[in-house]
KETIKOL-15255 format. One record per residue (C-alpha): residue number from 1; residue in three letters; z, y, x. Coordinates in nm, 2 decimals, always signed. Layout:
<nodes>
+-----+-----+--------+--------+--------+
|   i |  aa |     up |  north |   east |
+-----+-----+--------+--------+--------+
| NUM | ALA |      Z |      Y |      X |
...
+-----+-----+--------+--------+--------+
</nodes>
This chain:
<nodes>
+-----+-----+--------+--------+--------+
|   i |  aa |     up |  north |   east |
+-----+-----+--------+--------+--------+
|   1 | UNK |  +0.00 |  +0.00 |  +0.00 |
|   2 | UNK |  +0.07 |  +0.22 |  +0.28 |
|   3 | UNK |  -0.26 |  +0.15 |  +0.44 |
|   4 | UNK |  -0.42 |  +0.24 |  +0.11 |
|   5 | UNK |  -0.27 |  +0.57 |  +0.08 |
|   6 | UNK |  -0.32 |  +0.67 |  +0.42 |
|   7 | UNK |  -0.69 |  +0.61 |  +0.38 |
|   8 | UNK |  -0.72 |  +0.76 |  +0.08 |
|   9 | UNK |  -0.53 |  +1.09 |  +0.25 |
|  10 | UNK |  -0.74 |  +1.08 |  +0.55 |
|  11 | UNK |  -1.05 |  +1.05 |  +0.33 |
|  12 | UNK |  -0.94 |  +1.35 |  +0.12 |
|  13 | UNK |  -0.81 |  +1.57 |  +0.42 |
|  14 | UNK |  -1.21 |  +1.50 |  +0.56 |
|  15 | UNK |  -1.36 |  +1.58 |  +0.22 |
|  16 | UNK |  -1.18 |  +1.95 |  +0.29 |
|  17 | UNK |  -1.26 |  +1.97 |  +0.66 |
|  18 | UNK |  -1.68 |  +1.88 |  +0.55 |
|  19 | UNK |  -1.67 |  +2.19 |  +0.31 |
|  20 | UNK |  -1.47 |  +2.42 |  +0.58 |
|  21 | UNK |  -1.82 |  +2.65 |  +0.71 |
|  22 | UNK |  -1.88 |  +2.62 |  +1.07 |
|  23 | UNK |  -2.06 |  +2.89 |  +1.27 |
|  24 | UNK |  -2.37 |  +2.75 |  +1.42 |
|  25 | UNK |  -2.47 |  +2.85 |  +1.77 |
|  26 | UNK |  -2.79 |  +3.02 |  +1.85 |
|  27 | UNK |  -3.05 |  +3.13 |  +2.06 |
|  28 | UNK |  -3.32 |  +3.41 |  +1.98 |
|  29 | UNK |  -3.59 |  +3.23 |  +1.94 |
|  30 | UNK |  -3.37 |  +3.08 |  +1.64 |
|  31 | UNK |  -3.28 |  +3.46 |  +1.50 |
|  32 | UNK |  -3.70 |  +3.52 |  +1.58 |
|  33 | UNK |  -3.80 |  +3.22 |  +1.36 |
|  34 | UNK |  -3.58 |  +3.35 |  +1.06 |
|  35 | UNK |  -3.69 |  +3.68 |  +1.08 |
|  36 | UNK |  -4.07 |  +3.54 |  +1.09 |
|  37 | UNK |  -3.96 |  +3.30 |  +0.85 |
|  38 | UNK |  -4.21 |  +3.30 |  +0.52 |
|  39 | UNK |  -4.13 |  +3.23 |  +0.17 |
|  40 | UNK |  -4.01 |  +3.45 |  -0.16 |
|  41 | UNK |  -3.70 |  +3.56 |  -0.11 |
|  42 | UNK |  -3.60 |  +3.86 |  +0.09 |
|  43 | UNK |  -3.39 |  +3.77 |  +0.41 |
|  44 | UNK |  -3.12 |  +4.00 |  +0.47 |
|  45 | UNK |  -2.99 |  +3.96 |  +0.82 |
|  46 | UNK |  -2.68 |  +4.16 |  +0.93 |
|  47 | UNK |  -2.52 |  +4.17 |  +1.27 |
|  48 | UNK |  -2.15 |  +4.20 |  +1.30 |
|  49 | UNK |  -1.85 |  +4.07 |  +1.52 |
|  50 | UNK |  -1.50 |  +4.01 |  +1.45 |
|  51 | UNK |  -1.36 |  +4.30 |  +1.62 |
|  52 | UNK |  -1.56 |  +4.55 |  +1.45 |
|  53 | UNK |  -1.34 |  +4.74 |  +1.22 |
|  54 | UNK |  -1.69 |  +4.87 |  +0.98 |
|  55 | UNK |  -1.85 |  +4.59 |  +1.01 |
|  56 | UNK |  -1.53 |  +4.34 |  +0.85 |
|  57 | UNK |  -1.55 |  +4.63 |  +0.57 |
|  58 | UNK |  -1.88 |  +4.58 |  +0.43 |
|  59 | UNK |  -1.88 |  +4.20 |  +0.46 |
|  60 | UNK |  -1.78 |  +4.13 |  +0.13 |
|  61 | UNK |  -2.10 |  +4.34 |  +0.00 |
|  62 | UNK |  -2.32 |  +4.08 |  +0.16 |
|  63 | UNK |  -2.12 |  +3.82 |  +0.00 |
|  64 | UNK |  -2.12 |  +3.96 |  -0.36 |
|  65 | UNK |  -2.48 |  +4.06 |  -0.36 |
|  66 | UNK |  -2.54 |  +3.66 |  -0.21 |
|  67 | UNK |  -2.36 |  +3.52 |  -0.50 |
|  68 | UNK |  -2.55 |  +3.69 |  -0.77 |
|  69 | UNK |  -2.94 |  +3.67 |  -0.65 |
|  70 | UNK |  -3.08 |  +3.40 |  -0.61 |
|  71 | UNK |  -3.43 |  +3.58 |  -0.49 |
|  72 | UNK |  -3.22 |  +3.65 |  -0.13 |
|  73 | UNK |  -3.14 |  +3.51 |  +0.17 |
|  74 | UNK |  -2.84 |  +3.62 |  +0.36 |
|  75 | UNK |  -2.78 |  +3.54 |  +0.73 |
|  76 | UNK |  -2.46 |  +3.70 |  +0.88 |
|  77 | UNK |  -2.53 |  +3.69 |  +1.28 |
|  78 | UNK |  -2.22 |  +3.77 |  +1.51 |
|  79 | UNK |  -2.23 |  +3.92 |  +1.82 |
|  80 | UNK |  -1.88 |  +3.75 |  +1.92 |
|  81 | UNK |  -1.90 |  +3.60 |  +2.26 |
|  82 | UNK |  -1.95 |  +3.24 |  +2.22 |
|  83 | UNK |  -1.63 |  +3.15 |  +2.39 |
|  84 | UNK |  -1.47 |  +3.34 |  +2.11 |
|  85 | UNK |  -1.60 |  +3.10 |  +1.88 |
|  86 | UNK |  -1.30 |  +2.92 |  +1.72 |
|  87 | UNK |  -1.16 |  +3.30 |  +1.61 |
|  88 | UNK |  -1.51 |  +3.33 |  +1.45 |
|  89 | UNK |  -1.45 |  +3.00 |  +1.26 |
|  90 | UNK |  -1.08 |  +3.12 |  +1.20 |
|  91 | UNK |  -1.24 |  +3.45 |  +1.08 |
|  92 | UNK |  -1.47 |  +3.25 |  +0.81 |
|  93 | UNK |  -1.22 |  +3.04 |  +0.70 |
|  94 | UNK |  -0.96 |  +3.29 |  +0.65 |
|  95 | UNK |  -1.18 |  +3.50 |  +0.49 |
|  96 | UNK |  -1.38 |  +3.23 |  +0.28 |
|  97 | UNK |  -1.75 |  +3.38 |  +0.38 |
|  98 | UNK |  -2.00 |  +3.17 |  +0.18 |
|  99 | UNK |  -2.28 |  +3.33 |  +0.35 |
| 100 | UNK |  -2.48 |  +3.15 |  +0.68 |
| 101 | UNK |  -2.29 |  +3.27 |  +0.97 |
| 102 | UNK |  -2.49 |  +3.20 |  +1.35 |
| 103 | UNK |  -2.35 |  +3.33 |  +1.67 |
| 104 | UNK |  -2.60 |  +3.42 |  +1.89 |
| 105 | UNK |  -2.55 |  +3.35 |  +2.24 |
| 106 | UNK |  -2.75 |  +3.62 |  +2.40 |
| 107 | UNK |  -2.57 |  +3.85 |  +2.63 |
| 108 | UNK |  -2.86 |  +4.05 |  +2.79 |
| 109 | UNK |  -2.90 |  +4.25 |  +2.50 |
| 110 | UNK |  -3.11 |  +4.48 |  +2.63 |
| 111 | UNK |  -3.38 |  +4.16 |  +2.61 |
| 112 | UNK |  -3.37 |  +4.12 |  +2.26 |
| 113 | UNK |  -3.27 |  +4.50 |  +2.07 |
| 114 | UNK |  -3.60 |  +4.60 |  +2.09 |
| 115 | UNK |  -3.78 |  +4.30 |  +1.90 |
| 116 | UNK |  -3.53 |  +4.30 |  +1.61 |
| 117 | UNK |  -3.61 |  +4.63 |  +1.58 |
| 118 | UNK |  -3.75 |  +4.92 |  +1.84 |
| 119 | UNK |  -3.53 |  +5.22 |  +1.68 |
| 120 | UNK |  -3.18 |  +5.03 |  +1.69 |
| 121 | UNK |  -2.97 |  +5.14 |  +1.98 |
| 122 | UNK |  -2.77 |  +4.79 |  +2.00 |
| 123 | UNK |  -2.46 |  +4.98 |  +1.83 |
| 124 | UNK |  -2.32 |  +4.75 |  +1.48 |
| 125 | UNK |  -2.31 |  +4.67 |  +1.22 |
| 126 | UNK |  -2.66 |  +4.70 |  +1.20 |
| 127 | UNK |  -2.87 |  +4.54 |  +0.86 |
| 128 | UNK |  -3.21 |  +4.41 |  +0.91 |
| 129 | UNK |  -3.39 |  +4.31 |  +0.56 |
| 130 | UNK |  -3.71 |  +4.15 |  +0.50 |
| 131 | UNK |  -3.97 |  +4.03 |  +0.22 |
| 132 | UNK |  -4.20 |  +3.81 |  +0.41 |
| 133 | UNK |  -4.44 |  +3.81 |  +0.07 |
| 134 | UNK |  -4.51 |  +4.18 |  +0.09 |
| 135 | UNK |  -4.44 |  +4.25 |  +0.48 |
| 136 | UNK |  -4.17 |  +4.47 |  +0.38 |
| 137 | UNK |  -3.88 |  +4.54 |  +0.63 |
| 138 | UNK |  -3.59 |  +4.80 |  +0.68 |
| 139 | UNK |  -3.38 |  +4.84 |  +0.93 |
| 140 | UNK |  -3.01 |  +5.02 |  +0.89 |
| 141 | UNK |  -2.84 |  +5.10 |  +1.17 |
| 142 | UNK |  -2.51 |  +5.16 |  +1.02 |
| 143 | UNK |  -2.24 |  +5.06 |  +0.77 |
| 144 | UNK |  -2.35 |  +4.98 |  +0.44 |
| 145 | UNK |  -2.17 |  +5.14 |  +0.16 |
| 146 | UNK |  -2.13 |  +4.99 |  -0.17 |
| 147 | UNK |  -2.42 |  +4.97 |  -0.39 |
| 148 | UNK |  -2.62 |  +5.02 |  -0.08 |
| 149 | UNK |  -2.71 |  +4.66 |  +0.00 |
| 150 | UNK |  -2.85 |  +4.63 |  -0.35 |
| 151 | UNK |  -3.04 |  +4.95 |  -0.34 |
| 152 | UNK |  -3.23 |  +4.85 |  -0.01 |
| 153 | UNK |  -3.31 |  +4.53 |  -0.15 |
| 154 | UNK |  -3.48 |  +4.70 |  -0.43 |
| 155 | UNK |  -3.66 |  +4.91 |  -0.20 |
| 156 | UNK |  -3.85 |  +4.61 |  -0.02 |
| 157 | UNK |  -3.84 |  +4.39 |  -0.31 |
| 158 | UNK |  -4.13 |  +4.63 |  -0.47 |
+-----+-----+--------+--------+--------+
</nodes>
């Protein structure tokens, strides 16, 4: 009986842990192929990190806007030095993001900026949204206010 109940606890306790979001590691030719990435729903990408005070604030705009529209794609990308990764995961979990969080593991920034976008200075958060069906894109280099993710969306959904 004991046996029973302690696989039945273990399977349960796994169950949990399977659900638990875990930041995936990237590279940018990864962060290139989703921004080059077709379909019919706008991709909004957002770079962020942890210990970025505006950018923690407009998080949960990303992740109401997600919830409701289905027509969007929403890719959170910290800037977190990978061997900072465990406080990102900590940072999901205790904050119960539901939307895709990658790291990227770049740290010679100055190699990358300019193909995400030639007018962003490297500083965050910084928003980059796309419609691959129209070619649409915008680039904010700033935080997003509410009501200000939705109305950018608009903008390059038309």
């Amino acid at each position: 009986m004991k046996n029973i109940l302690l696989l039945l606890f273990c399977s349960v306790v796994m169950s949990f842990s399977a659900l638990a979001q875990k930041t995936e590691v990237i590279k940018f030719d990864r962060l290139q192929a989703l921004m080059d990435k077709k379909g019919d729903k706008v991709t909004v990408i957002n770079f962020w990190a942890t210990w970025c005070g505006p950018c923690v604030k407009e998080l949960p705009y990303f992740e109401s806007v997600a919830a409701v529209r289905q027509d969007i794609e929403v890719y959170l990308i910290s800037l977190d030095f990978v061997e900072k990764l465990d406080r990102v995961n900590s940072f999901i979990e205790r904050k119960k993001l539901k939307s895709r969080v990658l790291l990227l593991d770049e740290i010679d920034y100055n190699s990358w900026i300019d193909r995400v976008d030639k007018s962003w200075s490297g500083a965050i958060p910084a928003t980059l949204l796309l419609n691959p069906a129209t070619g649409k894109r915008k680039f904010v280099e700033s935080e997003l206010e509410e009501g200000e993710l939705e109305q950018l969306i608009e903008e390059i959904s038309n």
